[in-house]
DOBA-24794 format. One record per atom (N, C-alpha, C, O): x, y, z; residue in one letter. Coordinates in steps of 0.02 Angstrom, whole numbers, padded with zeros to 5 digits, always signed. Last residue first. Layout:
N
XYZa/...
***
This chain:
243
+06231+03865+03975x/+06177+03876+03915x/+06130+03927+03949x/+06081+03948+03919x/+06230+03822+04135x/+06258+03803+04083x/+06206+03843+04004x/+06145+03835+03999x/+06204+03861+04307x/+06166+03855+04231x/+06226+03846+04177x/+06277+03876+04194x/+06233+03861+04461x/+06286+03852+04400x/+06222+03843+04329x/+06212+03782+04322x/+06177+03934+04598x/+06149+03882+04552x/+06202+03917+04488x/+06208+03976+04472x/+06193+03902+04795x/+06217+03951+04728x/+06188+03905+04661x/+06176+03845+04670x/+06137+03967+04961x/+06132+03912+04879x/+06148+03952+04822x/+06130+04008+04804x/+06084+03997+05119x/+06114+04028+05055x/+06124+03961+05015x/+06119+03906+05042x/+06032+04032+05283x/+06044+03979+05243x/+06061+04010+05176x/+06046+04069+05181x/+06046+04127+05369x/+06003+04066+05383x/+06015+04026+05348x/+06012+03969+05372x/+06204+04230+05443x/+06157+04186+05370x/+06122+04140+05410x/+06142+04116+05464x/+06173+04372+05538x/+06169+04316+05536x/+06159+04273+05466x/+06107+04283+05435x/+06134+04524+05530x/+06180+04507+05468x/+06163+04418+05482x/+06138+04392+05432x/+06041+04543+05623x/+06125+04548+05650x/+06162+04524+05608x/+06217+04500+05624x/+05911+04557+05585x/+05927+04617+05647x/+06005+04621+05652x/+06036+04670+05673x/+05883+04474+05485x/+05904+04544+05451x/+05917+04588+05523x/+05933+04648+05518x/+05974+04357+05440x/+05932+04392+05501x/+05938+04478+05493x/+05981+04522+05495x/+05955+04272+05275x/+06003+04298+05331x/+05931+04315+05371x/+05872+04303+05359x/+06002+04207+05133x/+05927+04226+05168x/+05996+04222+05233x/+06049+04192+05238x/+06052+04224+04965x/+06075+04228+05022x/+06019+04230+05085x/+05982+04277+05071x/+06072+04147+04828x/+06032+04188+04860x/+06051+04174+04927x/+06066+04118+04945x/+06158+04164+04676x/+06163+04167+04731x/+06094+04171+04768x/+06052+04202+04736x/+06224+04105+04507x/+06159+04146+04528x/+06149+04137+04602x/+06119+04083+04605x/+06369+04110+04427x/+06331+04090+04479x/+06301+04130+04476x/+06317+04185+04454x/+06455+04093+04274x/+06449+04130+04318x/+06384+04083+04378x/+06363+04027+04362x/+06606+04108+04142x/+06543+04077+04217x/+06551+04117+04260x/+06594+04154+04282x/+06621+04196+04028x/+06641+04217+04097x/+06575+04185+04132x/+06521+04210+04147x/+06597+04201+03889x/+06676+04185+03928x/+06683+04208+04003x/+06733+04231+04030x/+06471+04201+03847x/+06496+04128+03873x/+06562+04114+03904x/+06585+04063+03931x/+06378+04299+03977x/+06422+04317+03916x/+06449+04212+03913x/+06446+04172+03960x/+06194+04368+04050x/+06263+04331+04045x/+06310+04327+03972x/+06287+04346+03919x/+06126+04513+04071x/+06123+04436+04026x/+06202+04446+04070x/+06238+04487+04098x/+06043+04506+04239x/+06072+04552+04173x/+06097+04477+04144x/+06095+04420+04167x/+05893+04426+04305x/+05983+04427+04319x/+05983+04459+04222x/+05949+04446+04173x/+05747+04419+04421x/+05791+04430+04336x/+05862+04442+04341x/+05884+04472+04390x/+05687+04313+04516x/+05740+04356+04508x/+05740+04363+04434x/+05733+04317+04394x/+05557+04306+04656x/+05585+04292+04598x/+05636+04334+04588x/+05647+04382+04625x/+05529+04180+04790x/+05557+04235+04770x/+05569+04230+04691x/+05584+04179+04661x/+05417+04145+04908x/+05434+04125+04847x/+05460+04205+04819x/+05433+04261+04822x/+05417+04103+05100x/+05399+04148+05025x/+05432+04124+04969x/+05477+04083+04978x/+05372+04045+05252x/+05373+04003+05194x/+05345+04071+05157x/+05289+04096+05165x/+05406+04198+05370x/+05369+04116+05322x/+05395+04084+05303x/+05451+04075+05326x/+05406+04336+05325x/+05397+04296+05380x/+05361+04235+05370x/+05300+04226+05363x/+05541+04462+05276x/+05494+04432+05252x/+05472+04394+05316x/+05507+04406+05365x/+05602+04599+05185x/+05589+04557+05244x/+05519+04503+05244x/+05464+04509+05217x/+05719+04631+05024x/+05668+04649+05087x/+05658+04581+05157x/+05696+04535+05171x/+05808+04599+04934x/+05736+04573+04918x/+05697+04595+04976x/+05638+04577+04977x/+05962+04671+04862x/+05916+04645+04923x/+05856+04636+04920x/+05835+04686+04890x/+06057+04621+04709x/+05987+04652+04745x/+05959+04613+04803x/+05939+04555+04805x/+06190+04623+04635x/+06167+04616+04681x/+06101+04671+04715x/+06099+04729+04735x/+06299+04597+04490x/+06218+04584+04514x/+06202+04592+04583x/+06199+04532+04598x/+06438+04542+04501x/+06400+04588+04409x/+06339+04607+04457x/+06339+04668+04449x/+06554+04475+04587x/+06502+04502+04603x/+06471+04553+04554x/+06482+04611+04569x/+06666+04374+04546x/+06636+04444+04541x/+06588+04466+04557x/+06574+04498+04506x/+06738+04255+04545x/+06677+04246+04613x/+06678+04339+04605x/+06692+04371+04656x/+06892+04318+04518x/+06845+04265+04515x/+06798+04286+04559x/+06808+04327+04604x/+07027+04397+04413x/+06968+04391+04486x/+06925+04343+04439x/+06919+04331+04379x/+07181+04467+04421x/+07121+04432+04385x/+07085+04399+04460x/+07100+04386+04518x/+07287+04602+04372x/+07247+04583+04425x/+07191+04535+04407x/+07146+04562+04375x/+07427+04648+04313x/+07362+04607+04316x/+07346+04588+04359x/+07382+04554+04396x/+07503+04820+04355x/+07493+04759+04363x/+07429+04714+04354x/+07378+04733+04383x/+07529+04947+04339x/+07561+04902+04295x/+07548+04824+04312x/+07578+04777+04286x/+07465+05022+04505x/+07505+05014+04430x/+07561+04961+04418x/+07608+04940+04451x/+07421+04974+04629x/+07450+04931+04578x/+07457+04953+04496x/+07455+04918+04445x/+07387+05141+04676x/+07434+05094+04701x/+07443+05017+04680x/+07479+04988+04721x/+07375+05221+04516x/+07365+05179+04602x/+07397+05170+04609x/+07448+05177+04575x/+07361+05140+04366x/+07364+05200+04400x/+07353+05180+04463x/+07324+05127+04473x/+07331+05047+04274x/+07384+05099+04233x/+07385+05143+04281x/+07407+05197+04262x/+07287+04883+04280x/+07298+04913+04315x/+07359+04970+04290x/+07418+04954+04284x/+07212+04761+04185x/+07276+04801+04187x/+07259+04849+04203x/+07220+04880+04167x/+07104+04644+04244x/+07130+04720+04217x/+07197+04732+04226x/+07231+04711+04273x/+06987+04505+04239x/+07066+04548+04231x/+07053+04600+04212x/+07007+04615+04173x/+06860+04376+04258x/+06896+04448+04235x/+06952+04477+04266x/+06959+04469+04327x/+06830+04247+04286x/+06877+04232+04220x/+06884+04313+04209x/+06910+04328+04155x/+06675+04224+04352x/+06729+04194+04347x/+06779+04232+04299x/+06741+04253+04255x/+06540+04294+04434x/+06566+04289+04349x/+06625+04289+04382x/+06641+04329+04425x/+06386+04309+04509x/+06460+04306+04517x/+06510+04290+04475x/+06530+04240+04505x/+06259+04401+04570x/+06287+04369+04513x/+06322+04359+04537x/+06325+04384+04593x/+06124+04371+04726x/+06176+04411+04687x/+06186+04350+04625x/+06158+04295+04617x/+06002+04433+04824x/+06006+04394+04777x/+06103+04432+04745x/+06127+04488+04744x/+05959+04424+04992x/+05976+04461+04934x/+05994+04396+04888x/+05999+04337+04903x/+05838+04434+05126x/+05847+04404+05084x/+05928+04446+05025x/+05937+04506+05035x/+05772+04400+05300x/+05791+04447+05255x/+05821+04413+05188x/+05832+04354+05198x/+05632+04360+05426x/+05700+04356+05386x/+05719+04414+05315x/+05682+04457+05291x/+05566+04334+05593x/+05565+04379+05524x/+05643+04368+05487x/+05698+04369+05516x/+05470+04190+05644x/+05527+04265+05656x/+05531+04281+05565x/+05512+04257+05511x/+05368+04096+05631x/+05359+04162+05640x/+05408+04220+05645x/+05394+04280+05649x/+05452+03973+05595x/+05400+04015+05542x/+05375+04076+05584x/+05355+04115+05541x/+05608+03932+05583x/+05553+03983+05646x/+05517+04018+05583x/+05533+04061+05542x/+05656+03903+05471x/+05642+03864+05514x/+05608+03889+05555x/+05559+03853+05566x/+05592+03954+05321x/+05624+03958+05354x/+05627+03911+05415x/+05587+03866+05405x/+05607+03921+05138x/+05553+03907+05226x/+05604+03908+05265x/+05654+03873+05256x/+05587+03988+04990x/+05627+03987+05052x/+05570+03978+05117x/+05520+04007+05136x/+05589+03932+04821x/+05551+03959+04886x/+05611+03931+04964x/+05649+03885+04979x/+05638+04076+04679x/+05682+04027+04741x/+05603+04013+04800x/+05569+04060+04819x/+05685+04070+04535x/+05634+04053+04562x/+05650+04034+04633x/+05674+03979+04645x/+05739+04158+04381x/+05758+04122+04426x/+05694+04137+04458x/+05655+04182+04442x/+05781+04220+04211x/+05722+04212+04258x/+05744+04157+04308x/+05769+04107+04282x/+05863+04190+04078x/+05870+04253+04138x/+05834+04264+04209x/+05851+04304+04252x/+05774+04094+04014x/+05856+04082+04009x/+05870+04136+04078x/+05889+04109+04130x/+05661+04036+04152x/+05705+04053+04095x/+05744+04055+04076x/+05784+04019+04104x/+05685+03968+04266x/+05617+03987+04269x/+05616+03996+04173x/+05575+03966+04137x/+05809+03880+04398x/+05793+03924+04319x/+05716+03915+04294x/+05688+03861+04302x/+05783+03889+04576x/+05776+03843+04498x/+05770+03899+04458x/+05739+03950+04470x/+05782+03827+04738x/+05821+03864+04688x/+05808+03829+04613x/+05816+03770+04595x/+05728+03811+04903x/+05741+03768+04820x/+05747+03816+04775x/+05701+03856+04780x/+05810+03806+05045x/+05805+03846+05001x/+05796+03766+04944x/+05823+03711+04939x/+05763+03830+05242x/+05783+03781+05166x/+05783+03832+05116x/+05763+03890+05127x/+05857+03869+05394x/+05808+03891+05327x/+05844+03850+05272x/+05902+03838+05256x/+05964+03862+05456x/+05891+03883+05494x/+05829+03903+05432x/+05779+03939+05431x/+06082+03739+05447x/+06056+03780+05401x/+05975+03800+05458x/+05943+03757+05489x/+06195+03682+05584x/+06151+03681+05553x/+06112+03738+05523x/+06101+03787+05559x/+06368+03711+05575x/+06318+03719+05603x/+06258+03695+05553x/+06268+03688+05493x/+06479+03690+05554x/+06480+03627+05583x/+06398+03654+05592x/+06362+03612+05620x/+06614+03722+05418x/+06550+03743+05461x/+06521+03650+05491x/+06530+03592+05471x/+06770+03798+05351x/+06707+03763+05377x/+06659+03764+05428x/+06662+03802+05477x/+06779+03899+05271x/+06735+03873+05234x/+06714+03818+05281x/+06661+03789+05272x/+06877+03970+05360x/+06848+04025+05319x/+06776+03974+05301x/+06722+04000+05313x/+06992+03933+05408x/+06941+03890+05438x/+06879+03950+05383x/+06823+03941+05407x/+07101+04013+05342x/+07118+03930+05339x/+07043+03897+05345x/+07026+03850+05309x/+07100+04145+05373x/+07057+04119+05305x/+07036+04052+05295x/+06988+04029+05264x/+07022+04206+05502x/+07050+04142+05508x/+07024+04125+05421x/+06969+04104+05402x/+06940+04342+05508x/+07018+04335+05499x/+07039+04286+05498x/+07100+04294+05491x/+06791+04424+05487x/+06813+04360+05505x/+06879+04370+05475x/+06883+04402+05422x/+06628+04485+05541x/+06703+04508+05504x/+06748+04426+05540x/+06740+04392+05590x/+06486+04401+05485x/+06541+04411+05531x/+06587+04445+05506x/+06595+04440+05445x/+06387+04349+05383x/+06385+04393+05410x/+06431+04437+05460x/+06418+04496+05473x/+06483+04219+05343x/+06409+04225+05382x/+06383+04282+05404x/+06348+04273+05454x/+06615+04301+05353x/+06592+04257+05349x/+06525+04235+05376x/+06518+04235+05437x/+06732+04424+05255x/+06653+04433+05283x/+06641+04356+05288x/+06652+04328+05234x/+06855+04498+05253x/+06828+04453+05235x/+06755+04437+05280x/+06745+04445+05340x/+06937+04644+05159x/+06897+04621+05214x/+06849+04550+05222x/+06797+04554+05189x/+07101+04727+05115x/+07033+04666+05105x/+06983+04641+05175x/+07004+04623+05230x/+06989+04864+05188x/+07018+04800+05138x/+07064+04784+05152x/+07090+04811+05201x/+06872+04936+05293x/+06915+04926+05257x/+06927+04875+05213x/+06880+04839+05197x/+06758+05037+05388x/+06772+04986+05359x/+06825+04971+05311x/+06818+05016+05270x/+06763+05065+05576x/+06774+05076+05507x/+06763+05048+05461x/+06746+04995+05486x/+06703+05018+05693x/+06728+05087+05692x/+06728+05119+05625x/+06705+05174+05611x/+06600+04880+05704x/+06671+04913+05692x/+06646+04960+05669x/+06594+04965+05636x/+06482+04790+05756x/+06510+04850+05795x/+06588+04899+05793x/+06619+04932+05835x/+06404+04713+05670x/+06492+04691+05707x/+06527+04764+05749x/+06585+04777+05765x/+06337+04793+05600x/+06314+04730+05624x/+06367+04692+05686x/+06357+04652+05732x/+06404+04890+05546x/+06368+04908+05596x/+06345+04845+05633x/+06335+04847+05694x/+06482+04805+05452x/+06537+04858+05511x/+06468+04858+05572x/+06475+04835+05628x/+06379+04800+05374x/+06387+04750+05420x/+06440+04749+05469x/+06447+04707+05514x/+06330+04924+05326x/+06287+04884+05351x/+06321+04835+05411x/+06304+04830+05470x/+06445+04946+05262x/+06458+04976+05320x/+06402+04945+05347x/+06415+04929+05404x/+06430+04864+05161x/+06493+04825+05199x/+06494+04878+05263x/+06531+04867+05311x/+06314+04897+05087x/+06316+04863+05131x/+06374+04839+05159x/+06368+04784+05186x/+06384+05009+05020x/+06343+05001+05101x/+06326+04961+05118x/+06310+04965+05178x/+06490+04962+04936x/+06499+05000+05020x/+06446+04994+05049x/+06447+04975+05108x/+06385+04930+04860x/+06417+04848+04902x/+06468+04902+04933x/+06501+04868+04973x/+06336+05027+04813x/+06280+04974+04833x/+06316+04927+04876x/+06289+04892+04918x/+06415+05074+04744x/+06385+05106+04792x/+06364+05057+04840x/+06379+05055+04899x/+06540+04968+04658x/+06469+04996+04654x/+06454+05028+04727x/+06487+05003+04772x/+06667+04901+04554x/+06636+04927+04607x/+06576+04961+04592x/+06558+04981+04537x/+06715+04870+04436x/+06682+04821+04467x/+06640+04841+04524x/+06590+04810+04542x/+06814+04948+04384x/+06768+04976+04350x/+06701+04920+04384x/+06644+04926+04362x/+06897+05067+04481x/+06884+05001+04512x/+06807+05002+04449x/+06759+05040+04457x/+06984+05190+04435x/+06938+05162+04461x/+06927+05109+04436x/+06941+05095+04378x/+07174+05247+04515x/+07117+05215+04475x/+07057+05175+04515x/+07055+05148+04570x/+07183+05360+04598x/+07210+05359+04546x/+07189+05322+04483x/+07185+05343+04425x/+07133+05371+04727x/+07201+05373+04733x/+07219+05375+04657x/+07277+05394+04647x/+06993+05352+04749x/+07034+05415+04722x/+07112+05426+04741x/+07141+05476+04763x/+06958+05240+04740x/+06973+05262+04684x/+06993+05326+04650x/+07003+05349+04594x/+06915+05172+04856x/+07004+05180+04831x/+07009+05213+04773x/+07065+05218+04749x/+06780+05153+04877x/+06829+05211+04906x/+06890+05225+04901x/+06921+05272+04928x/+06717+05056+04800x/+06763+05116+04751x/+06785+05172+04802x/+06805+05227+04782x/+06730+04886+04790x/+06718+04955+04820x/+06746+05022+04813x/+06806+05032+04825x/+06686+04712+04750x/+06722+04768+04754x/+06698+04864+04756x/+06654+04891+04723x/+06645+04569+04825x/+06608+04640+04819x/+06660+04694+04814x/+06679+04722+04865x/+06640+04413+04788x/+06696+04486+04792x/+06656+04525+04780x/+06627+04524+04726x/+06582+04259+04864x/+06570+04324+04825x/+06630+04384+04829x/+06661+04392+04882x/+06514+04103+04878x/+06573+04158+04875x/+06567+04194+04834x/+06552+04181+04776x/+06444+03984+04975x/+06422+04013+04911x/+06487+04085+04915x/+06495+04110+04971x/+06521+03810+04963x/+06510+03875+05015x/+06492+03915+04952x/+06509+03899+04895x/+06488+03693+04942x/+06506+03698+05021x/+06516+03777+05040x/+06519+03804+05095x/+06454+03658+04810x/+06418+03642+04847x/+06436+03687+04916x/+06388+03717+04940x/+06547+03619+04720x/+06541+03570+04764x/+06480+03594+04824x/+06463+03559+04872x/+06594+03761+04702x/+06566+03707+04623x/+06535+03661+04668x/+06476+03660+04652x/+06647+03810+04804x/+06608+03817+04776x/+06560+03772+04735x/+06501+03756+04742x/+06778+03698+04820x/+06722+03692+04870x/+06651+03726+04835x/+06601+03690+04832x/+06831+03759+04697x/+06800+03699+04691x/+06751+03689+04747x/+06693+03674+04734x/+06868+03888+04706x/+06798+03869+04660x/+06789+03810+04666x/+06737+03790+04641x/+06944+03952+04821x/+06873+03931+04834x/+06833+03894+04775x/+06776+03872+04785x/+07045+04023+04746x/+07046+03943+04759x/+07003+03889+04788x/+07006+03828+04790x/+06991+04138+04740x/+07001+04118+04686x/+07012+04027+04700x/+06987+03981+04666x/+07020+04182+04870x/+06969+04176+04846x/+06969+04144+04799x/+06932+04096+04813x/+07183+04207+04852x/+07161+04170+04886x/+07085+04156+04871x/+07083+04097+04853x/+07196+04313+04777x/+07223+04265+04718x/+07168+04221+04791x/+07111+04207+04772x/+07116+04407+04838x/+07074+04408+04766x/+07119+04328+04747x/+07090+04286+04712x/+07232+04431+04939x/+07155+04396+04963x/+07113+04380+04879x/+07078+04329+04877x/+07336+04480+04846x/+07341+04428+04869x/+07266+04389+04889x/+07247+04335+04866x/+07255+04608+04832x/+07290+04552+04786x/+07288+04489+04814x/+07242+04449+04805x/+07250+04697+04920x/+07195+04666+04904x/+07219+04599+04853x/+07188+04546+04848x/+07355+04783+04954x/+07355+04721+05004x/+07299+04700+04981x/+07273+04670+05028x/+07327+04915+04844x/+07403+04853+04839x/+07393+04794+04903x/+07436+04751+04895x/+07182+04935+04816x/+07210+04951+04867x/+07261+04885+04841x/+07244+04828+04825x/+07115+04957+04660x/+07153+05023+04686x/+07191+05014+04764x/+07226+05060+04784x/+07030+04849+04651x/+07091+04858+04609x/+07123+04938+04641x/+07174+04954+04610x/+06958+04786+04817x/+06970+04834+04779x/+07029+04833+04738x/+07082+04819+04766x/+06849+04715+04917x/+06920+04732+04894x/+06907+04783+04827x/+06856+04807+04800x/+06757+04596+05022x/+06767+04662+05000x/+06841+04694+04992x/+06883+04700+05037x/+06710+04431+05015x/+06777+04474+05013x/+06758+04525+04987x/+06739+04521+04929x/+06598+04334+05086x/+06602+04395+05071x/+06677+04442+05058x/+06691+04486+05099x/+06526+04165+05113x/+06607+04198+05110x/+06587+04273+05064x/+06561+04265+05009x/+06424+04083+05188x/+06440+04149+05153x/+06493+04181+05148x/+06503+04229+05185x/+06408+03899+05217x/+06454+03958+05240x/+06442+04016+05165x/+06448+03998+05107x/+06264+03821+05246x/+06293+03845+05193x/+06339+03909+05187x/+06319+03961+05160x/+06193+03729+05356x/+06221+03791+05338x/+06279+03791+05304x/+06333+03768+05322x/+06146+03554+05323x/+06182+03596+05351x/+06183+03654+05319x/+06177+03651+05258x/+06032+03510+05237x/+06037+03521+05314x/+06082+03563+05349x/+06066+03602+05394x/+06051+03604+05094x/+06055+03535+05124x/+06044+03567+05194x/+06045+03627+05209x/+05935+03660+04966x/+06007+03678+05020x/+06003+03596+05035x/+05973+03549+05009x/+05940+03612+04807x/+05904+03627+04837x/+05960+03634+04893x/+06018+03621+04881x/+05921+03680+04609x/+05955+03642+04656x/+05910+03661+04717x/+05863+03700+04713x/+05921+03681+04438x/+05875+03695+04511x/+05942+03644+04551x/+05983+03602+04534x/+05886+03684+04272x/+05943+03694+04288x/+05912+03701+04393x/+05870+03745+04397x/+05777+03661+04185x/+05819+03592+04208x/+05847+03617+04255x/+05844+03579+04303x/+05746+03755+04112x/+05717+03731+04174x/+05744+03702+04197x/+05742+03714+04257x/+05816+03763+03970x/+05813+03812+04035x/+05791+03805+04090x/+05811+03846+04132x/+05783+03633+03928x/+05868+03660+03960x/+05857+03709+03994x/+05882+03711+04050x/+05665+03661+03891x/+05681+03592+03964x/+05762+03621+03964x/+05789+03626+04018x/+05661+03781+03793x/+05642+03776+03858x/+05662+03740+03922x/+05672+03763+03978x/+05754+03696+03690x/+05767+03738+03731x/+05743+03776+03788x/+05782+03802+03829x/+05650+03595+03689x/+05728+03561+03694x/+05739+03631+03725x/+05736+03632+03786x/+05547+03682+03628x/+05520+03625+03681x/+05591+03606+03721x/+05589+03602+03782x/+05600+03716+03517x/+05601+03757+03564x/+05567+03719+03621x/+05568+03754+03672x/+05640+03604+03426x/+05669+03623+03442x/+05665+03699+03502x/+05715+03728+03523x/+05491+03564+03418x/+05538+03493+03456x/+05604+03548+03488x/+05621+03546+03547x/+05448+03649+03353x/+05415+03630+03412x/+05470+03586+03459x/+05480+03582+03520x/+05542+03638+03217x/+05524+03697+03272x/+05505+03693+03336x/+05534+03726+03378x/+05456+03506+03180x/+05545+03518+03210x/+05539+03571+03233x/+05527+03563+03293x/+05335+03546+03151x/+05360+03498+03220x/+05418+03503+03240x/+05437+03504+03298x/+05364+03636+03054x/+05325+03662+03115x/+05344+03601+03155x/+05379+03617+03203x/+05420+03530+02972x/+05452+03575+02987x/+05435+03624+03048x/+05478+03649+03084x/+05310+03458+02934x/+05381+03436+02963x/+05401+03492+02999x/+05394+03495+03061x/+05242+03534+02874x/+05203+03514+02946x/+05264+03485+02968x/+05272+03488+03029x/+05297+03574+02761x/+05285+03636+02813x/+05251+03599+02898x/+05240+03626+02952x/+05275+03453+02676x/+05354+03489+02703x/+05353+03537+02788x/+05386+03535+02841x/+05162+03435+02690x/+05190+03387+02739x/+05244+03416+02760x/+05268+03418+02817x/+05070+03590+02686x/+05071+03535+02650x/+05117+03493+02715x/+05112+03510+02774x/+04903+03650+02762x/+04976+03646+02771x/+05001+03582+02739x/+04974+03528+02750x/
***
């Protein structure tokens, strides 16, 4: 190998060595205290979801900060009024009747705000918390798409539960049918990703693959660890990657 080509193999080296440590770099860990789960289930097809989608939306700094992990799970039982909800999924009605069942309601509806597992109506007190976290979390990028979480719980013998979600900042629709025809609707804290991980009893190590990401729409990588008998959160962490 002459010198040109041995330069040049080192710069290669240097330059995927640089992009590996950016992909790792990216980890965080919980803190002592419990980490409030804010859950808004809504929908572009119900006209009283607006407003809760603009309110969520003002969560990103506590977010960004740390103080609460937030999510919009949108739901396509409105969509036969006229338009579909192209955000919604199967997957996030059931679990919102999951947690009707957890809370012993009759029905489930919108907007609905979910806190810690709770149906909850005080938006004002929505993010704070005085309680202590029942489970640690360390959270870290593995790859550009690859995540790593280990979770210890605090009662190493009770049993816990897990999910993982996305959450992408910065999407809109124009709304041509329903009950908000003609109107923009823009959302934050989207929910693109959500998979439950099962039960578990310990100290476990979780992994995740997440669908690609786009650069016009931040986004968060979530994990949520709960009780899996009463929805309860044990503890939850969101991780911001850059690149």
């Amino acid at each position: 190998m002459n010198a040109i080509h041995s330069i040049a193999a080192v710069a290669l080296l240097a330059c995927t060595t640089a992009v590996f440590s950016a992909e790792t770099a990216c980890k965080a860990d919980s803190t002592a205290a419990l980490t409030p789960v804010i859950e808004l289930y809504t929908s572009e097809g119900c006209s009283s979801c607006p407003p809760a989608d603009q309110w969520l939306s003002t969560l990103k700094g506590p977010a960004t900060q740390g103080k609460a992990v937030v999510q919009a799970f949108h739901v396509a039982y409105w969509d036969y009024i006229g338009w579909v909800d192209r955000f919604a999924s199967p997957a996030y009605t059931a679990r919102q009747k999951q947690i009707a069942s957890w809370n012993s309601l009759r029905s489930i509806y919108t907007p609905q705000l979910v806190r810690n597992g709770a149906d909850w109506r005080d938006y004002e007190r929505a993010i704070n918390n005085t309680e202590p976290g029942r489970a640690s979390i360390h959270l870290q990028r593995t790859a550009a798409e690859a995540f790593e979480a280990t979770v210890s719980p605090t009662d190493k013998s009770g049993n816990w539960s897990a999910y993982w979600s996305v959450t992408e900042h910065g999407h809109s629709s124009k709304v041509k049918a329903g009950e908000n025809a003609g109107e923009l609707l823009k959302h934050d804290f989207v929910v693109r990703q959500y998979v439950p991980v099962g039960d578990y009893q310990g100290t476990q190590t979780l992994k995740f693959n997440t669908v690609a990401g786009t650069p016009e729409h931040a986004r968060q990588v979530n994990l949520v660890v709960f009780d899996g008998k009463t929805g309860k959160t044990l503890q939850a962490l969101s991780l911001s990657c850059q690149g």
